[in-house]
mmCIF file as Biopython writes it, N, C-alpha, C and O atoms, coordinates in Angstrom:
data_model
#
loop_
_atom_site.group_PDB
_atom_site.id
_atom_site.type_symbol
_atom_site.label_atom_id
_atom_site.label_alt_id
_atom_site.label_comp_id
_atom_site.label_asym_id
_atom_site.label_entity_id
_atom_site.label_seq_id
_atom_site.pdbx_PDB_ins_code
_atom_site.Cartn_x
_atom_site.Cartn_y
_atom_site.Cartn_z
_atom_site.occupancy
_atom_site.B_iso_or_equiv
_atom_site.auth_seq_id
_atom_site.auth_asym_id
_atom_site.pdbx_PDB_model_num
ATOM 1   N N  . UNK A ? 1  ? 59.172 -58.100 13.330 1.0 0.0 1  A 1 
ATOM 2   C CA . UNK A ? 1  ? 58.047 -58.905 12.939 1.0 0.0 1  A 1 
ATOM 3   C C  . UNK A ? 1  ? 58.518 -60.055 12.069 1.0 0.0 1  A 1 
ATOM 4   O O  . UNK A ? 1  ? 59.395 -60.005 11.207 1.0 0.0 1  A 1 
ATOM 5   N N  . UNK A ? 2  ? 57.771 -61.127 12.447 1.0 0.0 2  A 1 
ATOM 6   C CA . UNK A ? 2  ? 58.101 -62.531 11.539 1.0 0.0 2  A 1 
ATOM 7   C C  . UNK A ? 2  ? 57.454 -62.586 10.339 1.0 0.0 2  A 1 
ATOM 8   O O  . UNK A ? 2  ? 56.386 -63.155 10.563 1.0 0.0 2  A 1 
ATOM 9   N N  . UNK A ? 3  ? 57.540 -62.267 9.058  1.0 0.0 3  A 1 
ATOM 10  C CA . UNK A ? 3  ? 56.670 -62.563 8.308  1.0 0.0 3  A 1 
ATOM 11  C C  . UNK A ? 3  ? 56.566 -64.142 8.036  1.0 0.0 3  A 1 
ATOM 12  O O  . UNK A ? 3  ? 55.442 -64.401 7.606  1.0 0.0 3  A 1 
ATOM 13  N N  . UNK A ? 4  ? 57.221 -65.057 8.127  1.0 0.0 4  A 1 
ATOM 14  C CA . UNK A ? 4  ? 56.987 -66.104 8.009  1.0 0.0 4  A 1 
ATOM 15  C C  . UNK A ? 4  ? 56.304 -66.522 9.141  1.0 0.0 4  A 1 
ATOM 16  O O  . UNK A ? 4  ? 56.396 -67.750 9.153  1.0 0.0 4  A 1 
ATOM 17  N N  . UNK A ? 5  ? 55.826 -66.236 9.857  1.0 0.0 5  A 1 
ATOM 18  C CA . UNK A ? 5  ? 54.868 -66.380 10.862 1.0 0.0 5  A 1 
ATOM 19  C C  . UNK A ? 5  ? 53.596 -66.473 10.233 1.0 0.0 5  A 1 
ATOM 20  O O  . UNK A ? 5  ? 52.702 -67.295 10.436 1.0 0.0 5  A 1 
ATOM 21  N N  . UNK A ? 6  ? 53.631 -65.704 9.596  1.0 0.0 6  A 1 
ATOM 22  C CA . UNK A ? 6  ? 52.247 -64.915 8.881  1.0 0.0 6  A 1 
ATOM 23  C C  . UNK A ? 6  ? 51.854 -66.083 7.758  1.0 0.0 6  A 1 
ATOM 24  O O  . UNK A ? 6  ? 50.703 -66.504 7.637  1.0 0.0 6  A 1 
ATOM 25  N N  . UNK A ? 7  ? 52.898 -66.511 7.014  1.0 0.0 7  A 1 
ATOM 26  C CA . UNK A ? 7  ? 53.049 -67.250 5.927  1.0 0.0 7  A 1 
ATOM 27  C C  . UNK A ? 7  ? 52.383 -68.473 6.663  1.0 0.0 7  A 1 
ATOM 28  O O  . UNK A ? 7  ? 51.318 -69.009 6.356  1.0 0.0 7  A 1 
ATOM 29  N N  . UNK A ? 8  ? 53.085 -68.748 7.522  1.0 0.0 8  A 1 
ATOM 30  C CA . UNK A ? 8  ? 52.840 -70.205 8.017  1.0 0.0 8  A 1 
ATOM 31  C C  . UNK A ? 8  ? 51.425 -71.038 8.878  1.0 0.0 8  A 1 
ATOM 32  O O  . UNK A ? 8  ? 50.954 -72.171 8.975  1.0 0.0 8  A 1 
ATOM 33  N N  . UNK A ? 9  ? 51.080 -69.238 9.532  1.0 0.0 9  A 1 
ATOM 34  C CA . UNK A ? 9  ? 49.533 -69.291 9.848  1.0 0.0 9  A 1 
ATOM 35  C C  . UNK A ? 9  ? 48.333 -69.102 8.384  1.0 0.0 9  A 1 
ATOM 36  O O  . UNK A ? 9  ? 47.193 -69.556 8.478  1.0 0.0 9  A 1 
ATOM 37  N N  . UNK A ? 10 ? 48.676 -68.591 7.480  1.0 0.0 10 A 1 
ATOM 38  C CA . UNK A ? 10 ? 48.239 -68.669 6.499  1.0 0.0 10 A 1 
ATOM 39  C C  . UNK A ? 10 ? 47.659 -69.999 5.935  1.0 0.0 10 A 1 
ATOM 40  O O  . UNK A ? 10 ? 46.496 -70.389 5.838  1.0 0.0 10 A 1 
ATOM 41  N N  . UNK A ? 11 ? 49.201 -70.739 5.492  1.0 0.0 11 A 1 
ATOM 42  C CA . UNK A ? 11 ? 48.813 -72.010 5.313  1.0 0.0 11 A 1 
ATOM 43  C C  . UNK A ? 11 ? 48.100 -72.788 6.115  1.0 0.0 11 A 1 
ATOM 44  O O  . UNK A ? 11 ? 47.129 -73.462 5.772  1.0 0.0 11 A 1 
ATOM 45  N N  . UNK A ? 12 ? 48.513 -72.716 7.070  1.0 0.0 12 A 1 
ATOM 46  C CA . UNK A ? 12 ? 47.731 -73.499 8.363  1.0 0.0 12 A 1 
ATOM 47  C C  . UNK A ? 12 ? 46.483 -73.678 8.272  1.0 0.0 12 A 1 
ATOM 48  O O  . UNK A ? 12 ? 45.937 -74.623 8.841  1.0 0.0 12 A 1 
ATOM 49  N N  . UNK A ? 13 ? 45.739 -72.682 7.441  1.0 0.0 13 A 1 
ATOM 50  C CA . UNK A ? 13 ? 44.420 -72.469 7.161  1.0 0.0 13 A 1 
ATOM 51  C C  . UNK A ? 13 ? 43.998 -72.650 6.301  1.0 0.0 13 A 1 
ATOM 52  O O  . UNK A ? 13 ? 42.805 -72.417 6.110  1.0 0.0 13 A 1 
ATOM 53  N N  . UNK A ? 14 ? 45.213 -73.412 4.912  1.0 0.0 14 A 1 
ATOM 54  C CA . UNK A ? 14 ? 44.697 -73.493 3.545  1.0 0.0 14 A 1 
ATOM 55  C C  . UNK A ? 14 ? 44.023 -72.097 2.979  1.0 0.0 14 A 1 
ATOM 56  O O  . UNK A ? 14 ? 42.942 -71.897 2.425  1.0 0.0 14 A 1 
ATOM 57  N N  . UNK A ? 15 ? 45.003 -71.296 3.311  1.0 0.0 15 A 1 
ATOM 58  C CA . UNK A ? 15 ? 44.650 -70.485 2.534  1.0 0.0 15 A 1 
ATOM 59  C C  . UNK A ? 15 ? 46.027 -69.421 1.806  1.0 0.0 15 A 1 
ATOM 60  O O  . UNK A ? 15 ? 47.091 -68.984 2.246  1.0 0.0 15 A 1 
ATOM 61  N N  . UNK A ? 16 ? 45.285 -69.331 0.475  1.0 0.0 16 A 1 
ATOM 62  C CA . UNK A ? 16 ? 46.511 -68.670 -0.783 1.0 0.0 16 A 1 
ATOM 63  C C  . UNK A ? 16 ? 46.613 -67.194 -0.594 1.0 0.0 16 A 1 
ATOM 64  O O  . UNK A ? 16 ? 45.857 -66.726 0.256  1.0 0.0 16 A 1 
ATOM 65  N N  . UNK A ? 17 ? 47.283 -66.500 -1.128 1.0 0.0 17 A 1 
ATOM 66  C CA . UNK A ? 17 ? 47.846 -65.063 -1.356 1.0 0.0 17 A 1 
ATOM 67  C C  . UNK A ? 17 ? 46.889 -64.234 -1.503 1.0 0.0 17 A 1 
ATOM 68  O O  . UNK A ? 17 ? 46.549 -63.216 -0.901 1.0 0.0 17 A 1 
ATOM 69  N N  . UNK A ? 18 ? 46.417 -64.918 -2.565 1.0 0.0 18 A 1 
ATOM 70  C CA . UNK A ? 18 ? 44.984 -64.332 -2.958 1.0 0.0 18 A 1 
ATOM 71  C C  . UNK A ? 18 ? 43.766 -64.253 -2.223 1.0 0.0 18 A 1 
ATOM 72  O O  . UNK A ? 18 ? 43.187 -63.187 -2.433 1.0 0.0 18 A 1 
ATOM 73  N N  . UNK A ? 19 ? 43.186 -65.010 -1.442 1.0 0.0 19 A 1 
ATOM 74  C CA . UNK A ? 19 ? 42.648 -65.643 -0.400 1.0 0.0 19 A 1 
ATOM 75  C C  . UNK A ? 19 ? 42.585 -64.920 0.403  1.0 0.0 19 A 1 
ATOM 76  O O  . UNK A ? 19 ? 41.534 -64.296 0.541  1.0 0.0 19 A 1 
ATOM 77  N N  . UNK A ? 20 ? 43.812 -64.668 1.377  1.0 0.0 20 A 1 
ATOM 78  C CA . UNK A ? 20 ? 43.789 -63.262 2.522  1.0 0.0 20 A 1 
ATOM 79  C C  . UNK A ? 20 ? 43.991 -62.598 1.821  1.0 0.0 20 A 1 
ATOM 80  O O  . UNK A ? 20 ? 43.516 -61.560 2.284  1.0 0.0 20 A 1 
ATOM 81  N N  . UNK A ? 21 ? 44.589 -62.280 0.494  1.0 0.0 21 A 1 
ATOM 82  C CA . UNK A ? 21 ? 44.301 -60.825 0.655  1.0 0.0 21 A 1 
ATOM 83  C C  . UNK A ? 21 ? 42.466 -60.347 -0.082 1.0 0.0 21 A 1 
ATOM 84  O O  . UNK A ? 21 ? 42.020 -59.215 0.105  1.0 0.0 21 A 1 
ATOM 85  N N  . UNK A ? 22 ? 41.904 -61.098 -0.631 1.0 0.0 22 A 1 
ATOM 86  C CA . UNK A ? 22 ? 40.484 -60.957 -0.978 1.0 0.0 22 A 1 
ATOM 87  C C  . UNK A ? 22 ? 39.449 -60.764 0.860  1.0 0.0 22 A 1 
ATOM 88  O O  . UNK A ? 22 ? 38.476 -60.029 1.028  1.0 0.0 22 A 1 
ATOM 89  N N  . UNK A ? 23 ? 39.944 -61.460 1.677  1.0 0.0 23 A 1 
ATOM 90  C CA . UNK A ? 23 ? 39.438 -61.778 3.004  1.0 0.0 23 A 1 
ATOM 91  C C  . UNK A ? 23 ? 39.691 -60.245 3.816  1.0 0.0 23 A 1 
ATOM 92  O O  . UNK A ? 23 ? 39.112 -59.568 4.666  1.0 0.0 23 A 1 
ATOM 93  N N  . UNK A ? 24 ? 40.800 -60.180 3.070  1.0 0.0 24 A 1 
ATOM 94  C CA . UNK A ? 24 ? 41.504 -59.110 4.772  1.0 0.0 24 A 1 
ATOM 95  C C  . UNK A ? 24 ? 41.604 -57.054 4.038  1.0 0.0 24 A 1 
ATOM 96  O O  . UNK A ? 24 ? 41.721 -55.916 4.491  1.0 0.0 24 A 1 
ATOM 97  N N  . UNK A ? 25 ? 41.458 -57.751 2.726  1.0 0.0 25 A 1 
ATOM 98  C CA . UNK A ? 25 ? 41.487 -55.763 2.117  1.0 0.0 25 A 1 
ATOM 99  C C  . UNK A ? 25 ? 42.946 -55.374 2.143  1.0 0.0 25 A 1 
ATOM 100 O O  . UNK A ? 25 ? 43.149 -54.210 2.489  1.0 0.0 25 A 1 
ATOM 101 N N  . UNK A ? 26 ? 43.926 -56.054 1.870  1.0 0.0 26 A 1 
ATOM 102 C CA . UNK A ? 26 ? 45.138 -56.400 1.922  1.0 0.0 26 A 1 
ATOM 103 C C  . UNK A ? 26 ? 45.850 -56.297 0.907  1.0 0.0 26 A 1 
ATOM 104 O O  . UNK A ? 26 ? 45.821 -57.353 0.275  1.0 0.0 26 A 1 
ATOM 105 N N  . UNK A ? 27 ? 46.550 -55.444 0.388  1.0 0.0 27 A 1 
ATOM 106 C CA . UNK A ? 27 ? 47.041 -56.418 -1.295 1.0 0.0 27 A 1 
ATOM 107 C C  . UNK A ? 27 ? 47.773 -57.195 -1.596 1.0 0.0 27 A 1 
ATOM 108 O O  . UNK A ? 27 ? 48.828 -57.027 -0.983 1.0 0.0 27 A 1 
ATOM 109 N N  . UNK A ? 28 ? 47.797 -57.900 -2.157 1.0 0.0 28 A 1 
ATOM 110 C CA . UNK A ? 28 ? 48.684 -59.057 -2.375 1.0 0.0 28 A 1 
ATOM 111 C C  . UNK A ? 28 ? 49.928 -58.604 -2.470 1.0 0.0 28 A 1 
ATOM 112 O O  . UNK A ? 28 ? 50.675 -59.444 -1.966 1.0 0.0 28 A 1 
ATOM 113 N N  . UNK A ? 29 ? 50.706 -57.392 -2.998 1.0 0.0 29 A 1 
ATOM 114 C CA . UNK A ? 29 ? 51.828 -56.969 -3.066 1.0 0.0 29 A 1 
ATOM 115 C C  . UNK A ? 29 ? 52.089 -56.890 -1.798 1.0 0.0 29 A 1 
ATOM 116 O O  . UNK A ? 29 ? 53.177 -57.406 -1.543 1.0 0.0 29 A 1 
ATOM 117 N N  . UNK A ? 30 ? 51.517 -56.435 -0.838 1.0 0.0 30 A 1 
ATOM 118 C CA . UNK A ? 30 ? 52.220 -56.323 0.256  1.0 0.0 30 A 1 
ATOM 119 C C  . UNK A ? 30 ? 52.174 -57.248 1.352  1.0 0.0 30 A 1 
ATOM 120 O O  . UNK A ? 30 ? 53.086 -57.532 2.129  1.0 0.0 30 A 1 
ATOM 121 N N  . UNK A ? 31 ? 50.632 -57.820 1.308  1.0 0.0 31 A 1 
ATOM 122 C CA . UNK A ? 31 ? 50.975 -59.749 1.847  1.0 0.0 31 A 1 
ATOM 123 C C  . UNK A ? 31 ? 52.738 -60.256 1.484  1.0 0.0 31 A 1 
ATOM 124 O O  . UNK A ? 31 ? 53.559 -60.844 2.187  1.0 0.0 31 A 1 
ATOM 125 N N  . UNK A ? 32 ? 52.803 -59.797 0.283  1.0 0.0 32 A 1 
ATOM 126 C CA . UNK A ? 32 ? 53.895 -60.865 -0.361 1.0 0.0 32 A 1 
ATOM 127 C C  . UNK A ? 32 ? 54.646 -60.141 0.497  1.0 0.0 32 A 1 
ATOM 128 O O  . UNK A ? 32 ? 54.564 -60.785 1.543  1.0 0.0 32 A 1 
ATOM 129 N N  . UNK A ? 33 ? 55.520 -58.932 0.756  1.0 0.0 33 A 1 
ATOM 130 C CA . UNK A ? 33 ? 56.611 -57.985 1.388  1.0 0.0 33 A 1 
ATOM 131 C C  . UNK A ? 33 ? 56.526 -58.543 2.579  1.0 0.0 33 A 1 
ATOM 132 O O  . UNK A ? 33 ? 57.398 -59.275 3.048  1.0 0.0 33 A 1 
ATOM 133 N N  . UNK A ? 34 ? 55.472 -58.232 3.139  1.0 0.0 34 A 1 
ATOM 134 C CA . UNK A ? 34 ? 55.237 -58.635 5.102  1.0 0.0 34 A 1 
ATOM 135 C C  . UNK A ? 34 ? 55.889 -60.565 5.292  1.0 0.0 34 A 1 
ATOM 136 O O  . UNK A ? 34 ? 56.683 -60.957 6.148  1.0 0.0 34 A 1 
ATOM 137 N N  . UNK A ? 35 ? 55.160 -61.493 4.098  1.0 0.0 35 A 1 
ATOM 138 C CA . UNK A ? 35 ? 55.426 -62.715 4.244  1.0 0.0 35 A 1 
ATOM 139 C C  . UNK A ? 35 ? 57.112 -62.766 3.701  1.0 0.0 35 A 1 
ATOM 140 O O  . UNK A ? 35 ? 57.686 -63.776 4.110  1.0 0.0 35 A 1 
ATOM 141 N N  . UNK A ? 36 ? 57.714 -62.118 3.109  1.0 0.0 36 A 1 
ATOM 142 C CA . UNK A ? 36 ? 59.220 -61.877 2.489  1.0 0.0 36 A 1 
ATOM 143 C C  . UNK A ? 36 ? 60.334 -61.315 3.628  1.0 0.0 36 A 1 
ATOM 144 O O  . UNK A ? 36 ? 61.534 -61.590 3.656  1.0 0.0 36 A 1 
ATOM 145 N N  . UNK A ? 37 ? 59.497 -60.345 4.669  1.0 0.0 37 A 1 
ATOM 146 C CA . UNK A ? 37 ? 60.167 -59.830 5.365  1.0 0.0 37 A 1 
ATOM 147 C C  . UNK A ? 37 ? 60.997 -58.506 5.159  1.0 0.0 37 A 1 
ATOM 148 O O  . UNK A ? 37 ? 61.758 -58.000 5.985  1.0 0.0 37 A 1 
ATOM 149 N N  . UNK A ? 38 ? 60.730 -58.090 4.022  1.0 0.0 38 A 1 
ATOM 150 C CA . UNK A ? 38 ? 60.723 -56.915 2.897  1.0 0.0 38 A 1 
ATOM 151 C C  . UNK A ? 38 ? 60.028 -55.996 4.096  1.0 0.0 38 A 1 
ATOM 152 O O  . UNK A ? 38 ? 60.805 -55.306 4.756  1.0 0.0 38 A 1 
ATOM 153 N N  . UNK A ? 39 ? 58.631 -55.943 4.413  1.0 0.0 39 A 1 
ATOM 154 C CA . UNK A ? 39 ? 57.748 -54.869 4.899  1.0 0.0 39 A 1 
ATOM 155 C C  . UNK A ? 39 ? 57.944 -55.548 6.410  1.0 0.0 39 A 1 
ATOM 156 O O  . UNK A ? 39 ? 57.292 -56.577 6.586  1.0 0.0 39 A 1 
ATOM 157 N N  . UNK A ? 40 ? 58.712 -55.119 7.442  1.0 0.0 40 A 1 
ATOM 158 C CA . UNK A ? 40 ? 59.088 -55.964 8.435  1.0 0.0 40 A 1 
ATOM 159 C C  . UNK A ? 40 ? 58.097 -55.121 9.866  1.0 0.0 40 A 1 
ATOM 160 O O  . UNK A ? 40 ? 58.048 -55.540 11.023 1.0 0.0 40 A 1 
ATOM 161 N N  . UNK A ? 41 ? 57.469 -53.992 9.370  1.0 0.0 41 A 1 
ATOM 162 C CA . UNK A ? 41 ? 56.567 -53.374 10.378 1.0 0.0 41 A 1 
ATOM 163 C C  . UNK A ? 41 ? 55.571 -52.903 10.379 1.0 0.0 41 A 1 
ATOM 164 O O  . UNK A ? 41 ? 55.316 -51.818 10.901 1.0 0.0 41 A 1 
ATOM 165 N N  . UNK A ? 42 ? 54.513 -53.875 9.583  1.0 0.0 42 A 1 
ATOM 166 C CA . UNK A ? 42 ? 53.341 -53.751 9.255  1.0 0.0 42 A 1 
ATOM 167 C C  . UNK A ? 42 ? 52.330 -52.817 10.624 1.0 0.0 42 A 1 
ATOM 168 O O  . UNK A ? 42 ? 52.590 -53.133 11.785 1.0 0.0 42 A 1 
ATOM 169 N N  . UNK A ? 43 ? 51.288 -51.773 10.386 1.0 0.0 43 A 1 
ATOM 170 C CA . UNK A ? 43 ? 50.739 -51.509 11.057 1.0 0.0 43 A 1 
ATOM 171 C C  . UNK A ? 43 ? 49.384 -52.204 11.873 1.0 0.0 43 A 1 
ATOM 172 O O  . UNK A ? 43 ? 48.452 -52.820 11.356 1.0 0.0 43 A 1 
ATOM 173 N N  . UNK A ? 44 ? 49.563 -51.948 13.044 1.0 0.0 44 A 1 
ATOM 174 C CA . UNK A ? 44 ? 48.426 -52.964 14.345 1.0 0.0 44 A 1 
ATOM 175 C C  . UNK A ? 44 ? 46.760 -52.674 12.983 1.0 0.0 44 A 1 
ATOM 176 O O  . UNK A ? 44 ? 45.828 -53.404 13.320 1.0 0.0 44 A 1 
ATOM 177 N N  . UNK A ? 45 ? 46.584 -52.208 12.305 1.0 0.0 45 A 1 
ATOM 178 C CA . UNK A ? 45 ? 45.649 -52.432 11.203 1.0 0.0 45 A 1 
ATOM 179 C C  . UNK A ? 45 ? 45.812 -53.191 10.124 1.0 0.0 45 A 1 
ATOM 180 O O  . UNK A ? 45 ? 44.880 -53.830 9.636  1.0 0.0 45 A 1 
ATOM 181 N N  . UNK A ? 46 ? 47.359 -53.190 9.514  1.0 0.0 46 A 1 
ATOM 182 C CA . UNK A ? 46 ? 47.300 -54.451 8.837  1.0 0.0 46 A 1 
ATOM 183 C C  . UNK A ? 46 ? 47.243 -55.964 9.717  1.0 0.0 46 A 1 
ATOM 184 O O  . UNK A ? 46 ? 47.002 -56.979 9.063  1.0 0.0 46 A 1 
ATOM 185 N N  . UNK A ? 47 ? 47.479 -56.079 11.265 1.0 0.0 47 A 1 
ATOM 186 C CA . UNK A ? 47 ? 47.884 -57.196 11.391 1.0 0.0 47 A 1 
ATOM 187 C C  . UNK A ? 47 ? 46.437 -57.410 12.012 1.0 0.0 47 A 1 
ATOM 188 O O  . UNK A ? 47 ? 46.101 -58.558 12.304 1.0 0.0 47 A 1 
ATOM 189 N N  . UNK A ? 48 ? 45.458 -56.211 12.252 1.0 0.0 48 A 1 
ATOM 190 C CA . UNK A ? 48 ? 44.333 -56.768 12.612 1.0 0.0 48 A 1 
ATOM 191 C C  . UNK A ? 48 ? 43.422 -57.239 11.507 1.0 0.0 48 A 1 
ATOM 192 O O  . UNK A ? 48 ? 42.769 -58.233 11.826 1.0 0.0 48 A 1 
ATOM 193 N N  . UNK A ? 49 ? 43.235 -56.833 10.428 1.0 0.0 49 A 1 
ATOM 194 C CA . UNK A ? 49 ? 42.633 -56.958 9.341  1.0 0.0 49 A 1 
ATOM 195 C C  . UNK A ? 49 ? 43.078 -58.555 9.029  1.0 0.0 49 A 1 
ATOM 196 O O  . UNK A ? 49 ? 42.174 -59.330 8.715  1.0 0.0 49 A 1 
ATOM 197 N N  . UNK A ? 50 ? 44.174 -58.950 9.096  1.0 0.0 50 A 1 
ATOM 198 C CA . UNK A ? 50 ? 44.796 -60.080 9.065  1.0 0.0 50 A 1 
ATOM 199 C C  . UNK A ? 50 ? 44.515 -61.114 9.906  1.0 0.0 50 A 1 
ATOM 200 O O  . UNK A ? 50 ? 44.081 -62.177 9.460  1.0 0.0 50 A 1 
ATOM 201 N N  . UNK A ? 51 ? 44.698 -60.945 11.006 1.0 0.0 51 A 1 
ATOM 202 C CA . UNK A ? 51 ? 43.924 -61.984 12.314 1.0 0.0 51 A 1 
ATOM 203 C C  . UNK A ? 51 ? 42.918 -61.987 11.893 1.0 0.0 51 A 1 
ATOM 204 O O  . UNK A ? 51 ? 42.501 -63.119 11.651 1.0 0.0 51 A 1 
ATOM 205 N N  . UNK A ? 52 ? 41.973 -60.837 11.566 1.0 0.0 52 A 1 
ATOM 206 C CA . UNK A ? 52 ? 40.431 -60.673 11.457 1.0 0.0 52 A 1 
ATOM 207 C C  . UNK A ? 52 ? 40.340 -62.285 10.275 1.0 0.0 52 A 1 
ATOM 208 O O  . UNK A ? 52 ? 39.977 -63.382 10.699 1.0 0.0 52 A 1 
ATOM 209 N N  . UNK A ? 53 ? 40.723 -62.040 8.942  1.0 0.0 53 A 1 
ATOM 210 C CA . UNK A ? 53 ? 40.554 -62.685 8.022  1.0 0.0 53 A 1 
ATOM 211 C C  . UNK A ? 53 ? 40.743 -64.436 8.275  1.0 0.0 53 A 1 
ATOM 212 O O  . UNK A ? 53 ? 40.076 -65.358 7.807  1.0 0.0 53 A 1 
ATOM 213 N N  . UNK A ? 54 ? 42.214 -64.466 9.429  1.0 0.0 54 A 1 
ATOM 214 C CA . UNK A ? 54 ? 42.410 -66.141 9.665  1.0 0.0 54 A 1 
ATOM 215 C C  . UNK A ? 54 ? 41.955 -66.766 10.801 1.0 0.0 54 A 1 
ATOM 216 O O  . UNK A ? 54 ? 42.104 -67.906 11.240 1.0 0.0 54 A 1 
ATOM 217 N N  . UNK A ? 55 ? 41.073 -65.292 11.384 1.0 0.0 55 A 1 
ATOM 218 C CA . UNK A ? 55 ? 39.984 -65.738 12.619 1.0 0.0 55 A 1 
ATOM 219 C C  . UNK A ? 55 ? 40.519 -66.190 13.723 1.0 0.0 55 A 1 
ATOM 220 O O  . UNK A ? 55 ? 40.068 -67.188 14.286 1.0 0.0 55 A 1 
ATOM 221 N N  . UNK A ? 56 ? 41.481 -65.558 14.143 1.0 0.0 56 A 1 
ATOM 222 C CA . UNK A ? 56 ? 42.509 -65.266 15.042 1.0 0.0 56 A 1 
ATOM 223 C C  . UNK A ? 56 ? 42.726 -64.003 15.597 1.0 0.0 56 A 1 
ATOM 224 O O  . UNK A ? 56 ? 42.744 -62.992 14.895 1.0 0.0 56 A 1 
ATOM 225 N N  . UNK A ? 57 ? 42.940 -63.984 17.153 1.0 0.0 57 A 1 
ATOM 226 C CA . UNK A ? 57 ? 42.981 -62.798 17.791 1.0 0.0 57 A 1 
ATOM 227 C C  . UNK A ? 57 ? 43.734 -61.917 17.687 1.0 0.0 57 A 1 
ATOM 228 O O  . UNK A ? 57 ? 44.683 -62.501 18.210 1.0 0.0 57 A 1 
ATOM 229 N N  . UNK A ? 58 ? 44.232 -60.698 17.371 1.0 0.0 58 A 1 
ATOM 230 C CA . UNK A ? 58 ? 45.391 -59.908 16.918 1.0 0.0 58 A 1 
ATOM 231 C C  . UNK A ? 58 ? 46.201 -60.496 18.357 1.0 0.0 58 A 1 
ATOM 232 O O  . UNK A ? 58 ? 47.258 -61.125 18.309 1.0 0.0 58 A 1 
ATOM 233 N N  . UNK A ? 59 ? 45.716 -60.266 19.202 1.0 0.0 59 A 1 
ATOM 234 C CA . UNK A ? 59 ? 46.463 -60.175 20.129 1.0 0.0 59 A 1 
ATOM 235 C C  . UNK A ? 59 ? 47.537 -61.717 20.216 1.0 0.0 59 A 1 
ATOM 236 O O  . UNK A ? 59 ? 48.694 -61.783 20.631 1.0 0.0 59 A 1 
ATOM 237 N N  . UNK A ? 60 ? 46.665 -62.827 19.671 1.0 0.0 60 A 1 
ATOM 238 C CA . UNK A ? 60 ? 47.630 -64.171 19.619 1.0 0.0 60 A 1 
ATOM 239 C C  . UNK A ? 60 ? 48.433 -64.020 18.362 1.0 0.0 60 A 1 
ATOM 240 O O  . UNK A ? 60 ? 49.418 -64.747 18.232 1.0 0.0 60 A 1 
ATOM 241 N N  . UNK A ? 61 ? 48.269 -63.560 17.859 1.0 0.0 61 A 1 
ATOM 242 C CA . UNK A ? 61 ? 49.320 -62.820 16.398 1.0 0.0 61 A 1 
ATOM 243 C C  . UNK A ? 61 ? 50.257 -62.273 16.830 1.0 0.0 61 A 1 
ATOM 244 O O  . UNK A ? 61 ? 51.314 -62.749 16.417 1.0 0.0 61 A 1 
ATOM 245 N N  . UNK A ? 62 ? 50.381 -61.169 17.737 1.0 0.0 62 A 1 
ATOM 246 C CA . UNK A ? 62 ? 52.048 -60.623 18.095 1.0 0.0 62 A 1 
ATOM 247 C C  . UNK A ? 62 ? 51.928 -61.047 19.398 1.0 0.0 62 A 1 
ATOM 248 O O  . UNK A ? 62 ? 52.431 -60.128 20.045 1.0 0.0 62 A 1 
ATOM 249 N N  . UNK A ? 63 ? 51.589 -61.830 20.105 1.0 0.0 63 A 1 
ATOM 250 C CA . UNK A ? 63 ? 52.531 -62.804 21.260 1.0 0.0 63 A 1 
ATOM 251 C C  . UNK A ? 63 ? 53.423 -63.642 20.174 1.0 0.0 63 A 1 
ATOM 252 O O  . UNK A ? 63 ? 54.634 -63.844 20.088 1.0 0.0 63 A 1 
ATOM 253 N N  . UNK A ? 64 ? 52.148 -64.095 19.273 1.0 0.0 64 A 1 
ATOM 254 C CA . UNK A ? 64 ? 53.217 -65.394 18.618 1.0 0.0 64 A 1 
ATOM 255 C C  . UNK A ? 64 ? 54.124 -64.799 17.670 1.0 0.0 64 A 1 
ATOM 256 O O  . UNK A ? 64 ? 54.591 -65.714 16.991 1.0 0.0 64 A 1 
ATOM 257 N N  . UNK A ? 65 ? 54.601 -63.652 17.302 1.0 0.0 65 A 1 
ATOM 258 C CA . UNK A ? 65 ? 55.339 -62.924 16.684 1.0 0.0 65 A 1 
ATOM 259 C C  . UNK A ? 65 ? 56.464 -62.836 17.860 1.0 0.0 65 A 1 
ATOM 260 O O  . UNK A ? 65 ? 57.588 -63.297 17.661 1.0 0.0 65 A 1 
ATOM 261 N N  . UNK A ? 66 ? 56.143 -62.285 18.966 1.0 0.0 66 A 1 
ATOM 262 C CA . UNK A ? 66 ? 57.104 -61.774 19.792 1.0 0.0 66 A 1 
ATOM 263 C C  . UNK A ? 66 ? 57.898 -63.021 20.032 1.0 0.0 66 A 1 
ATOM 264 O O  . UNK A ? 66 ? 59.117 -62.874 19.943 1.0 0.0 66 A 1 
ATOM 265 N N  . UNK A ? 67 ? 57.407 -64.344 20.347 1.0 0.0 67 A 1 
ATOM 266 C CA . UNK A ? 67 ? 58.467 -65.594 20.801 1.0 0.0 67 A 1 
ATOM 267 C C  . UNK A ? 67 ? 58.791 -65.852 19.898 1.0 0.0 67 A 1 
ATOM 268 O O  . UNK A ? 67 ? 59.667 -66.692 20.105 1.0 0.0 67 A 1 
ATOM 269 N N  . UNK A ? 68 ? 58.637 -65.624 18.360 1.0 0.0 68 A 1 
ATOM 270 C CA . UNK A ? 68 ? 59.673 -66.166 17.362 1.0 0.0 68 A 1 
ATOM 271 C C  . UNK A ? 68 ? 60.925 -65.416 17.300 1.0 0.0 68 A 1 
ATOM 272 O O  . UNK A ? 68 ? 61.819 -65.770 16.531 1.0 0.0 68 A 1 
#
């Protein structure tokens, strides 16, 4: 998994740490790990909770994970 993927769709959206993780039920400690690459295998619930929040399809989340 890319966490800078994550990071970069984040921004994309103007939105902070705090932000998804207030949006998505997420904690910021581990936003930060997943975006660090620290937590490199987040579960299909964190990454849906996550799409959910940047209003994006899980499913366009790990295609676009998989070609990075």
């Amino acid at each position: 998994m890319n966490g800078k993927r994550i990071r970069s769709l984040r921004k994309e959206r103007g939105m902070t740490l705090n932000q998804l993780s207030d949006c998505s039920g997420v904690s910021k400690s581990y936003l930060s790990y997943v975006e660090r690459g620290i937590q490199k295998n987040p579960s299909i619930d964190i990454l849906s909770k996550l799409s959910k929040a940047m209003n994006l399809p899980v499913i366009e989340l790990i295609r676009q994970m998989e070609e990075q």
